[in-house]
N, C-alpha and C positions, 0 to 999 in steps of 0.2 A: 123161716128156715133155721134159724138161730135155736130160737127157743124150743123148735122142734127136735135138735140133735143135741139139747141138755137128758142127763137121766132123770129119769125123774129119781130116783133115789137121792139125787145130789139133795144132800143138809148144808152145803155152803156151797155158794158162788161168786166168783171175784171177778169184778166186771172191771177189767183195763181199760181205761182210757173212759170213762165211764157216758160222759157228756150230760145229758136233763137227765139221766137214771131212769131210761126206758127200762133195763133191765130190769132194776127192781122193782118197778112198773109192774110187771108182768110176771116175775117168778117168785117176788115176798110174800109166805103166808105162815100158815102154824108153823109146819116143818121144814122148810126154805131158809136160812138165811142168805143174806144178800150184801155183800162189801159192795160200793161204788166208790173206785180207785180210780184219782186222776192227779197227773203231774202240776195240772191247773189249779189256783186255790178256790179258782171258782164255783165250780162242775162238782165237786164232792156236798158242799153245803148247797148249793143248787138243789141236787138230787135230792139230798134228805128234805129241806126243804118242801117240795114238789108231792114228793109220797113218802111221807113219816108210817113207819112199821116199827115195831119194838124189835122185830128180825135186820129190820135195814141198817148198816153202819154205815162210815165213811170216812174215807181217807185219803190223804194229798201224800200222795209218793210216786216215785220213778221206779219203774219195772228193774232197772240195774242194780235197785239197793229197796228190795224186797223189804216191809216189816212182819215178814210171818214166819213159823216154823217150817224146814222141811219137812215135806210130807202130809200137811196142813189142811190140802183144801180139795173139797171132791170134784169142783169142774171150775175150768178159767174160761173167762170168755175175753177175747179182745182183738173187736170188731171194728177194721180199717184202721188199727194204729200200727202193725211191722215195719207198713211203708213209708213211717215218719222216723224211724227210729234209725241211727248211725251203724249198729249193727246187728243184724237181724238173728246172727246165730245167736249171740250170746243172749241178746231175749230170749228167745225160744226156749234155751238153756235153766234162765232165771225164772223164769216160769215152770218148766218142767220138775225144777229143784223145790216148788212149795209146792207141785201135787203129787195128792197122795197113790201110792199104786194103787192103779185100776181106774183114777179117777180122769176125767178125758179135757183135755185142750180144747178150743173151738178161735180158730182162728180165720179172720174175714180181711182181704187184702183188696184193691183191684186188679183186674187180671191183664195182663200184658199190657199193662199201660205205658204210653208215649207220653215219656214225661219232658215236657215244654220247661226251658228256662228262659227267665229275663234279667236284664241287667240292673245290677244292684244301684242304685241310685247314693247311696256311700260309700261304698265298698269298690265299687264298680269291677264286680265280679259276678260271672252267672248266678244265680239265685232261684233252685226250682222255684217254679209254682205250686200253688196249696200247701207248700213243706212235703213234697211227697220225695224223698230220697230216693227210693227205687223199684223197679219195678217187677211185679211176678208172673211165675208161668209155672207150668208142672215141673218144669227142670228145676230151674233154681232154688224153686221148696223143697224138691228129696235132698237137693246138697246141705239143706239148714237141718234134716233130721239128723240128730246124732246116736253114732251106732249104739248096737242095743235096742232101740226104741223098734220092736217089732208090729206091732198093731195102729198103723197108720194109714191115713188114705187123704186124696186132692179129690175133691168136688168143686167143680164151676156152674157156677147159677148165676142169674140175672134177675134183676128187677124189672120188671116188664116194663114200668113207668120212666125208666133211666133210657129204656130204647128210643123212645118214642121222641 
């Protein structure tokens, strides 16, 4: 589903949160490049590691403190990390701010999720589980779009395998 709603025009892809660099797995070729960005120090050298392309880069940064130009990049992908992150608009935001017009967002959450907490064992304070901060639905995502941004839409899909 992912990879089906990149353009294919897209000549750069910045994949948040990036994890083994499936993305660049799948979209690194002549005309493709491919950033695998993660907050992790692990996950970015992982990736290269995994599937070395002379199009594939990588990089350990945090979404809040971007290393790229405005205007920068032709599609972001970042798939199942809004719900980790403390606040979601201004992601969205920080992201929007390094693509370039025209170029598209592709953003993967879970959907209406009941998120369970447990008590912190040092802390002894709630502590989601998975790190999942919060949860989404159609509502709460139109209120993350900021005005101006006319050409947007919510798709929900499932994995068939996750039902089961």
């Amino acid at each position: 589903m992912i990879i089906r709603s990149i353009p294919e025009n897209a000549s750069s892809i910045l994949d948040v949160g990036c994890g083994n660099g499936w993305l660049a797995k799948a979209m690194t070729d002549e005309k493709t490049s491919v950033i695998s960005m993660d907050i992790s120090s692990r996950n970015p050298v992982e990736a290269l590691r995994l599937h070395p392309h002379p199009r594939h880069e990588a990089i350990i940064a945090d979404v809040f403190h971007l290393p790229f130009r405005e205007n920068s990049l032709d599609c972001i992908v970042a798939s199942e990390i809004m719900e980790h992150v403390p606040d979601p608009g201004l992601f969205i935001q920080k992201l929007l701010f390094v693509l370039r017009p025209g170029g598209k967002l592709i953003v993967t959450t879970p959907y209406n999720e009941q998120i369970q907490y447990h008590l912190c064992v040092h802390c002894n304070r709630p502590s989601p589980s998975h790190a999942h901060l919060h949860s989404f639905n159609e509502e709460n995502i139109s209120k993350l779009i900021p005005q101006g941004i006319q050409d947007w839409k919510i798709r929900t899909f499932s994995h068939k395998y996750m039902i089961k």
